[in-house]
N, C-alpha and C positions, 0 to 999 in steps of 0.2 A: 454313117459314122455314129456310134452310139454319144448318147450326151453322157454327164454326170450322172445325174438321177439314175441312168440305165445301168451304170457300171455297179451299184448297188445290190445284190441280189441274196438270196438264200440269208436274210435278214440281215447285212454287212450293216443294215442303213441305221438299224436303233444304235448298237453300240459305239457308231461314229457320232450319231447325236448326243450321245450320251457325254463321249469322250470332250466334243464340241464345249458343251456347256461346262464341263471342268475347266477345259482350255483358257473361257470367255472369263468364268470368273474366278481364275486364277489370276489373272492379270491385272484385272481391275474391279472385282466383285460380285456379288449377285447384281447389284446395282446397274451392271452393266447388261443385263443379259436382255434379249429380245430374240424372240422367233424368228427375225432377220438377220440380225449379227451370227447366233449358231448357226442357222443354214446355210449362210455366205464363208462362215469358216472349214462348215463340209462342204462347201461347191455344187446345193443342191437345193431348187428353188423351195421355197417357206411351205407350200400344200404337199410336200414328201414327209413335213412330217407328222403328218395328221395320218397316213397309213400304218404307223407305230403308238401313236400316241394317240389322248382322244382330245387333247387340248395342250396350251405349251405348260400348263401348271404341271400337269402328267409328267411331261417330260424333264421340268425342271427338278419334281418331286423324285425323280428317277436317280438323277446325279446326285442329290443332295443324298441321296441312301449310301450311291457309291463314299461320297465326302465323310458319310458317316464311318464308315468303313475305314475307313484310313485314317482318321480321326482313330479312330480304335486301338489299329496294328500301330499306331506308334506308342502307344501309351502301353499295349502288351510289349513293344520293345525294349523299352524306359524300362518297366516291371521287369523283364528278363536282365538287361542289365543288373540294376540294383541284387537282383535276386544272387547274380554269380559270386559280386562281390561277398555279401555276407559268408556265402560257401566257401570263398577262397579265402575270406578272413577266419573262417571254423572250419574242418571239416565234414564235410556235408552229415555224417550220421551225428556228430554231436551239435550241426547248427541247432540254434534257440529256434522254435516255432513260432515264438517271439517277434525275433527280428526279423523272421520271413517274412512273418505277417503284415508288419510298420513298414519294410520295405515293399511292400505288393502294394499296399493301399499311396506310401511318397510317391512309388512307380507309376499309378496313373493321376495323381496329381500333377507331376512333373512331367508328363506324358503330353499330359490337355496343355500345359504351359507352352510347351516345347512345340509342340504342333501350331497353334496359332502364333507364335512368333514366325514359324518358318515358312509356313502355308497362310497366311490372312485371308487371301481369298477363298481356297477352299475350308477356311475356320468357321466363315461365315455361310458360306452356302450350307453346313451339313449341320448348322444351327436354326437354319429358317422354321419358323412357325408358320401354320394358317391361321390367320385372322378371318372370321367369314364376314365380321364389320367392315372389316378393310379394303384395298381396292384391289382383288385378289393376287395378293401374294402368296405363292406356294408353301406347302407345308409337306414334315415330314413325319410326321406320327401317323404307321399305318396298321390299321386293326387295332388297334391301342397297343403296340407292341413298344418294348421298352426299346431305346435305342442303344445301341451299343455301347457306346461311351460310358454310358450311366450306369446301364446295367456291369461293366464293372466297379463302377466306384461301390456299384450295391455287394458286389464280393466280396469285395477287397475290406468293405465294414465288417460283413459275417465272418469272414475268414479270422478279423482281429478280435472279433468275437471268439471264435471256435479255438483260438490260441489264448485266450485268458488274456491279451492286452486289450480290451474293451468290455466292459462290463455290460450286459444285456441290458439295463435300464438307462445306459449313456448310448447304446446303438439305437433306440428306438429316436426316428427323424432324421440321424446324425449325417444321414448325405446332404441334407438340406444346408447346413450350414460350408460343410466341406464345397461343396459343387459351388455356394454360394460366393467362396473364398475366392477359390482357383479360380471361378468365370468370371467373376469381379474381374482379378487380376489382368487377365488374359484381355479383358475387353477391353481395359485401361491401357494396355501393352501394345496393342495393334490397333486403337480407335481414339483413344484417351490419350492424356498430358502427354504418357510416357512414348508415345508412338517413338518418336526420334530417338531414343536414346537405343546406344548400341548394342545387339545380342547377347553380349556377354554380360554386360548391367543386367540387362532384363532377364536373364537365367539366372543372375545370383541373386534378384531380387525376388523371381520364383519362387525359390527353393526355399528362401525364407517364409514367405507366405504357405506356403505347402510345408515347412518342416514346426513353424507355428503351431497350423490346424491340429495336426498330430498332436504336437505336446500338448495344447489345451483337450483333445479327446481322450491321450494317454491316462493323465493325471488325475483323472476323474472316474477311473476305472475301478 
């Protein structure tokens, strides 16, 4: 009778580990994860996963890219929303470039907001850093590639650029305070004071913080 481990084959076994560690710290965090809890979730002893991976940092590094990812599409979501509305309030040839713009860049403000209220666990795992002082916690910056998330917010500035609502000498740094806002928010929304308070508080408290950053970057244009 074949085991678990055997039912694995033609690489089935990374992307169940993978899924695994989504799984584990979607429930209860990175905090939670161990190379025994994900393996016991896939039904496949702890040294299965060392034929995929070359250590469990590897492999937690692995999920935290998928977290990244998703962390992403929801904020291109948000952005697609926002974006119809303004079309359906103009019609598309005479929308302001303008307003696409303010609404690309609230879009993933409200994006990163909306995804860590909904996903905590996977908010945090596709934020994990390496510390090499520390007591190896995984990280996700790889080849120094920028991460997805960011690398919108970095659009979404040039774009309000390239539309004359941001003036070239208010864009230079200008994610640094924005990201600094939103993540604020978001970390105090799922870890901070405001943990408990309900969804809908915490999205109109969002959007304020996020429609904030904006006007202080608008009006300085």
């Amino acid at each position: 009778m074949a085991t678990k481990e055997e039912t694995y084959h033609h690489g089935d076994l990374r992307p169940a580990l993978i899924d695994a560690v989504l799984e584990v710290a979607r429930d209860g965090g990175p905090q939670h994860l161990s190379l025994r809890a994900v393996t016991r979730h896939v039904g496949v002893a702890p040294n299965a996963a060392y034929r995929h991976f070359e250590d469990f940092r590897a492999l937690t590094v692995a999920a935290a890219l998928v977290a990244q990812d998703r962390l992403a599409a929801a904020m291109r979501e948000q952005t697609a929303a926002l974006l119809a509305e303004v079309d359906a309030a103009q019609p598309a040839a005479d929308a302001r470039v303008e307003d696409r713009a303010i609404a690309r860049l609230r879009g993933v403000g409200l994006g990163y907001i909306h995804f860590a209220i909904a996903e905590p666990g996977w908010f945090e795992l596709a934020l994990l850093t390496f510390d090499p002082n520390a007591s190896g916690e995984p990280g996700v910056t790889v080849d120094a590639q920028v991460p997805p998330p960011f690398q919108l917010l970095l659009d979404a500035l040039d774009g309000m650029v390239e539309a004359g609502a941001l003036s070239p000498s208010e864009r230079e740094h200008a994610e640094w305070p924005c990201w600094s806002a939103v993540h604020g928010f978001a970390d105090i929304a799922t870890r901070g004071p405001l943990q408990r308070q309900p969804a809908d508080v915490l999205s109109a408290l969002g959007a304020h913080v996020v429609d904030r950053i904006i006007a202080g970057l608008h009006l300085h244009r």
